[in-house]
N, C-alpha and C positions, 0 to 999 in steps of 0.2 A: 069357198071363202078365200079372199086371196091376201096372204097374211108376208108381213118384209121384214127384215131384223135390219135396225140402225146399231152397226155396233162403234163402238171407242171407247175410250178410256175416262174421259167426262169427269177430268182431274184438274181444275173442278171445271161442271156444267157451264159453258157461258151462251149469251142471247145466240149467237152462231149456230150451236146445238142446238138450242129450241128452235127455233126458226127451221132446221131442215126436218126436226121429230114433227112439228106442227105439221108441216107441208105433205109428208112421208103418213101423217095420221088420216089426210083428206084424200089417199088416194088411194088405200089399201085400207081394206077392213080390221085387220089388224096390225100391230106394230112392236113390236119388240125392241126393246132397246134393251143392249147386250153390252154389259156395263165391263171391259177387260181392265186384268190387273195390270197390265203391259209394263211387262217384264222388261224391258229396254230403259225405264226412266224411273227413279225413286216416286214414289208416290206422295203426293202430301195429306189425302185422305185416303181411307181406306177404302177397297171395294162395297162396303157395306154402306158407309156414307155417300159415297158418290150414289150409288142406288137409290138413297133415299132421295138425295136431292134432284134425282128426276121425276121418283115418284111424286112425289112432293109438290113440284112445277107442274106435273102431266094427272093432278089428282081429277082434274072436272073433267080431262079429257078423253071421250069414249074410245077406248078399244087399243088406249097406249098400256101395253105392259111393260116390268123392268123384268131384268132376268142376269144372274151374272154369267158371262158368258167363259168362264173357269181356261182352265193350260191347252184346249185341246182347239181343231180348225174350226174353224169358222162355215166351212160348209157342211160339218159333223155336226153342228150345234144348229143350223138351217133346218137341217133334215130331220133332226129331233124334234124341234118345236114344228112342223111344218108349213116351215117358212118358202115362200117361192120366188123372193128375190132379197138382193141386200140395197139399201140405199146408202149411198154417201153424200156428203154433200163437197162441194168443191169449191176454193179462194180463186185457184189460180191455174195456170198451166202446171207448175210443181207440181199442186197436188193431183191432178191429172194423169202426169208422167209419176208419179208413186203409185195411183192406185189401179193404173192399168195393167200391171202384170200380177196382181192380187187378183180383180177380175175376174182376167184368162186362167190364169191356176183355179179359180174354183166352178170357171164357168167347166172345164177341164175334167176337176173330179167328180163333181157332181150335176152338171149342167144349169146350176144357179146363176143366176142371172147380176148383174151388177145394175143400178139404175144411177145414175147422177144426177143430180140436183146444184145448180148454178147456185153459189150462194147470195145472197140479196147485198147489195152493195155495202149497205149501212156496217157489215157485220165482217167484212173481207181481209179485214187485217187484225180479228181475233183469233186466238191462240190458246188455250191454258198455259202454253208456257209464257208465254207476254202477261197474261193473267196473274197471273203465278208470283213473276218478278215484278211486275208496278206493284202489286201489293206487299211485295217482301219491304221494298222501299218505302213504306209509305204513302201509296200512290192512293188515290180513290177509283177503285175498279166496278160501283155500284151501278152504273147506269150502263156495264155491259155483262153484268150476271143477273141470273134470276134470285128472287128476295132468300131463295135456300141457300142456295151459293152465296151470297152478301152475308147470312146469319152465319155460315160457318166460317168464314173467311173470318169473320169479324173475332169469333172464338179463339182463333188459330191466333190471332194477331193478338188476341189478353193472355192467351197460354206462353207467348214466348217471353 
């Protein structure tokens, strides 16, 4: 079986994310999405929420599991679920030039494999953190989140 982890932070989930978990679900039998607390950026949901709201998005679809993927590497967490490659997906050269020495370090320690995934035009200049801020503003961010991500957004924005 040949099984890939999409991991990120999915703070919150937008159409960008689905789009490459979709893609990454048609080519591998299974799929892991490795939901990280990432420790670099205040979160605005929790790891448990963001969880849901992939599960959520990915409920009809066979053979996407959620999984959090906790403090430790990323190719420690591959090897545990027996995963045999990682998928990303990619906007631009940027994120290219970031994820290529992630890659080689875990192609490195563990011989994991990195696979890229060009992202689909439509979705190229989505961000959670652009997400993030047009809705802190005011913004209507519906038609680039999934309806889980939309309902809690929505929550977020009566709670403040």
């Amino acid at each position: 079986m040949q099984s890939a982890v999409c991991p990120g932070s999915f703070d919150p989930l937008h159409n960008g994310h689905v789009e490459i978990i979709a893609r990454a679900s048609n080519l591998f039998d299974e799929v892991i999405v490795a939901v990280s607390p990432n420790m670099h950026k205040r979160p605005m949901f929790s790891v448990e929420e963001r969880m849901e709201m992939v599960q959520e998005t990915f409920a009809y679809v066979r053979g996407v599991t959620v999984r959090p993927l906790g403090e430790g590497l990323l190719a420690e967490f591959c090897k545990a679920h027996g995963a045999n490659a990682v998928v990303k997906g990619l906007r631009d050269a940027k994120d290219l030039s970031y994820e290529t020495p992630m890659a080689t370090m875990n192609r490195h320690l563990s011989g994991l494999e990195t696979i890229y995934l060009p992202a689909d035009g439509r979705y190229t200049h989505l961000s959670s953190t652009l997400i993030k801020e047009v809705h802190s503003l005011g913004g209507d961010v519906s038609e680039h989140v999934p309806r889980a991500a939309q309902r809690r957004l929505a929550e977020r924005r009566h709670e403040a």
